[in-house]
ROPA-536602 format. One record per residue: y, x, z of N, C-alpha, C, O, CB in turn. Coordinates in steps of 0.001 Angstrom, whole numbers, plus 500000, padded with zeros to 6 digits. Glycine has a CB too. Example, Ala and Ser with C-alpha at 12.3 -4.5 7.8 and 13.67 -1.06 7.14 Angstrom:
ROPA-536602
494310513190507800495500512300507800496700513200507800496681514236508465495527511308509046 497750512850507080498940513670507140500030512900507870501138513409508039499402514084505725 
//
This chain:
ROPA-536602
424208441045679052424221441870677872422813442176677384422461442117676205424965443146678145 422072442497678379420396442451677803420013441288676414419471441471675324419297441827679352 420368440537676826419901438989675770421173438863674827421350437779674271419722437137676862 422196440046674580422616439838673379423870439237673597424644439113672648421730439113672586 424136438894674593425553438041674590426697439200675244426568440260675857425417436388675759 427529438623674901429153439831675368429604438556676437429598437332676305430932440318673532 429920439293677342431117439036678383431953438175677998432089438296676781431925440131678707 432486437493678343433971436231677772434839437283677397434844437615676212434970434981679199 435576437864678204436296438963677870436209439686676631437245439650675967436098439733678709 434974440518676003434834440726675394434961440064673848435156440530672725434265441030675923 434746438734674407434563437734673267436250437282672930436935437290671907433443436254673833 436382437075673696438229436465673500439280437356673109440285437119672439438951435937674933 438721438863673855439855440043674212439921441127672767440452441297671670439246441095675867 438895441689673789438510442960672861437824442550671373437985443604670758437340443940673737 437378441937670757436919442191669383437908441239668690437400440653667734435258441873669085 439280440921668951439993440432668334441101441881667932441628442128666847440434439139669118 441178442526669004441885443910669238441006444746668150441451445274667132441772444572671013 440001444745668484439432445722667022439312445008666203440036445543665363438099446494666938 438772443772665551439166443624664150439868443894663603439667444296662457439278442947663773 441635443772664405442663444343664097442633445687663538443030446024662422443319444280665041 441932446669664764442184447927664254441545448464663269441812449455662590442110448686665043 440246447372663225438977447990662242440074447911660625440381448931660008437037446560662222 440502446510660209441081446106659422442223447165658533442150447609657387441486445081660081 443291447338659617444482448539659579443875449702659190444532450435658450445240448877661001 442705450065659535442841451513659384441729451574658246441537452665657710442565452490660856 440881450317657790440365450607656460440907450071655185440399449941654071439148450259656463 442375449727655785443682449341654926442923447875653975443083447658652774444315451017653664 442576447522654389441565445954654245443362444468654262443831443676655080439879445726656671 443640444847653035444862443840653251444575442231653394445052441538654292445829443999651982 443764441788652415443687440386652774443178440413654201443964439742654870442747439533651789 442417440792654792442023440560656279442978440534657008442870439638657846441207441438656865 444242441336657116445563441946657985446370441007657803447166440718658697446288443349657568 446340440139656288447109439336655719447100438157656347448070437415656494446866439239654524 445310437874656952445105436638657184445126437007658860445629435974659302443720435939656380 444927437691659780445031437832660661446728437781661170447171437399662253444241438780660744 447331438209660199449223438171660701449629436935660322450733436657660790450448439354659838 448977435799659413449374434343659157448681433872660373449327432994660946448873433592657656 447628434165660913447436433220661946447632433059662802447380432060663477446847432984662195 448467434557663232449146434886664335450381434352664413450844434148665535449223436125664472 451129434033663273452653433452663225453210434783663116454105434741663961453291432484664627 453235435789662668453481436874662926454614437643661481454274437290660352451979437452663247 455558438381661551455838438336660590456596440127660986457410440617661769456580436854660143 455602440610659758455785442086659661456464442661658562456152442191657468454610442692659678 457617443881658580458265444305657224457710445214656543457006446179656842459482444750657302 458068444840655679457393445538654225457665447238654665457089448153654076458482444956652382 458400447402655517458697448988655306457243449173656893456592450213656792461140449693655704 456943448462657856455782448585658291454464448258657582453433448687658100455868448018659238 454424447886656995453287447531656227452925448384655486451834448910655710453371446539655551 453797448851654242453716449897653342453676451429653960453432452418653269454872449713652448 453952451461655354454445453077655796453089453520655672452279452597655592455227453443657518 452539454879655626451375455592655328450349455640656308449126455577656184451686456814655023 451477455833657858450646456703658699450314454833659316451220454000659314451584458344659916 448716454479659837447893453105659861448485452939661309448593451761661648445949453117659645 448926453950662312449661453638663849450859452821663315450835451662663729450260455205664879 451350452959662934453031452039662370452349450785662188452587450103663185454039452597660553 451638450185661409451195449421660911450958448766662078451621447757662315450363449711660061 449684449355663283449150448736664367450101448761665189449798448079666169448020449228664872 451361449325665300452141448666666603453155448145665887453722447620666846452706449668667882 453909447842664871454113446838664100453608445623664642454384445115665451453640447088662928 452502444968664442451238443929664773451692443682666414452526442887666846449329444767664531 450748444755667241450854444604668541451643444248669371451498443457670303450685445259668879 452969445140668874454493444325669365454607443353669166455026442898670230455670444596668941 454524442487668410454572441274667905453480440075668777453924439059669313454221441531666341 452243440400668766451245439968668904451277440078670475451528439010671034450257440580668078 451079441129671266451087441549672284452231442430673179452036443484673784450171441985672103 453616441569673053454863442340673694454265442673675336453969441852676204456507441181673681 454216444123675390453845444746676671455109444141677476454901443280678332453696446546676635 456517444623677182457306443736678438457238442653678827457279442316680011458381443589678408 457126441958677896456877440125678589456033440200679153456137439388680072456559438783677764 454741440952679236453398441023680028453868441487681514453522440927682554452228442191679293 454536442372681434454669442887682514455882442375682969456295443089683882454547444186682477 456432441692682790457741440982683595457429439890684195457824439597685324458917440565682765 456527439041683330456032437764684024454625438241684888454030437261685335455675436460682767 454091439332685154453109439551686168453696439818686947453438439328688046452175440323686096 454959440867686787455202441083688272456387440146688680456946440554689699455560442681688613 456860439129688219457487437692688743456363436989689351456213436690690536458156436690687513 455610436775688372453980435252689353453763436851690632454276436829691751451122434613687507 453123437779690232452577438490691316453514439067693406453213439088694600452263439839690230 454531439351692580454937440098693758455804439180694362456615438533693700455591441471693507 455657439057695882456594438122696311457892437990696740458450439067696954456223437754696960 458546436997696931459997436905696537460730437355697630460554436914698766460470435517696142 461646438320697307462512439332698707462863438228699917462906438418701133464429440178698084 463175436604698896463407435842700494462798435450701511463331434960702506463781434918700529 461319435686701293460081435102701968459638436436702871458539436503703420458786434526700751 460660437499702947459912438663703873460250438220704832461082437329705008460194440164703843 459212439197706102459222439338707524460409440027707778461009440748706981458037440026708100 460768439725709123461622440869709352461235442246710076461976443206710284462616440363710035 459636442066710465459823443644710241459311444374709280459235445598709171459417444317711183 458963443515708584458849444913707245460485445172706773460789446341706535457717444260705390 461523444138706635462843444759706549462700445789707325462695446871706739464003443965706925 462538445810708867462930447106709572462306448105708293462913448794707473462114447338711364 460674447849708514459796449381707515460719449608706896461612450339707325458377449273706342 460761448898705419461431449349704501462914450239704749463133451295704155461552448234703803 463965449563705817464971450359705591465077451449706661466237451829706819466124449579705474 464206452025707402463856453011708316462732453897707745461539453626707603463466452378709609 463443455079707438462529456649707024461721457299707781462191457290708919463296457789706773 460797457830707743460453458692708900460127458264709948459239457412709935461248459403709240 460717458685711272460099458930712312461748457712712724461717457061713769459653460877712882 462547457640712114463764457055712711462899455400712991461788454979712669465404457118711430 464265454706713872463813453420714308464761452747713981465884453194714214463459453209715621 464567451089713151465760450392713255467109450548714482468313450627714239465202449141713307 466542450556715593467685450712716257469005451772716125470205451610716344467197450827717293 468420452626715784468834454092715882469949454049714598470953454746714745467372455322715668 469810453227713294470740452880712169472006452618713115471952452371714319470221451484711133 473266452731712250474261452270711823474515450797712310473565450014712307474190452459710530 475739450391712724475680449092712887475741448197711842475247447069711840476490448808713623 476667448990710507476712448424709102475538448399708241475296447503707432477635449099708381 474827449421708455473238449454708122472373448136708677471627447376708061472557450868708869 472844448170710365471732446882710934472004445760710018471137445243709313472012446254712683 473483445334710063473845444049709284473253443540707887473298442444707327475186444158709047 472766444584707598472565444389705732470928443677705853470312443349704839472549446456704505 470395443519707171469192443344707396469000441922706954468155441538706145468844443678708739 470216440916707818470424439746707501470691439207705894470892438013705669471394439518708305 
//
């Protein structure tokens, strides 16, 4: 950053996110216009026209950036798959406290399998 350059991140991420917002909130339509055609993006006239410039920006964002799909496919690639556990973290998980797998239920033990 000394010599003027931004982070990749910065470059890819964030100043695409604020142009956006810079745009919306100085109600700058051809810019919004050309930023939602290039996005493939397709916003209604009753978001577009509404007053308050937040409608407008999550209008966009939803579109642009659906938070659930983000977070459904991270935590699918991320967290690993219930069939690949140990069996004693089964025990952890289904033993509270101070109790011990053994000490369960015999219908409880079974559900282990």
């Amino acid at each position: 950053q000394s010599k003027g350059k931004k982070p990749l991140f910065v470059q890819l991420v964030l100043d695409n996110i604020w142009s956006l917002y810079e745009a919306v909130m100085k109600r700058d339509k051809e810019k919004i216009e050309k930023i939602v055609t290039s996005l493939g993006l397709k916003i209604g006239a009753r978001e577009s026209q509404h007053a308050d410039p937040k409608v407008h920006i999550n209008a966009i964002c939803s579109q642009w950036l659906p938070i659930s799909d983000a977070v459904l496919s991270m935590v699918c690639n991320k967290l690993p798959s219930p069939l690949d556990i140990t069996a004693e973290r089964v025990e952890k998980l289904m033993c509270v406290g101070a109790r011990t797998f053994d000490s369960l239920p015999p219908e409880t033990q079974e559900l282990k399998s």
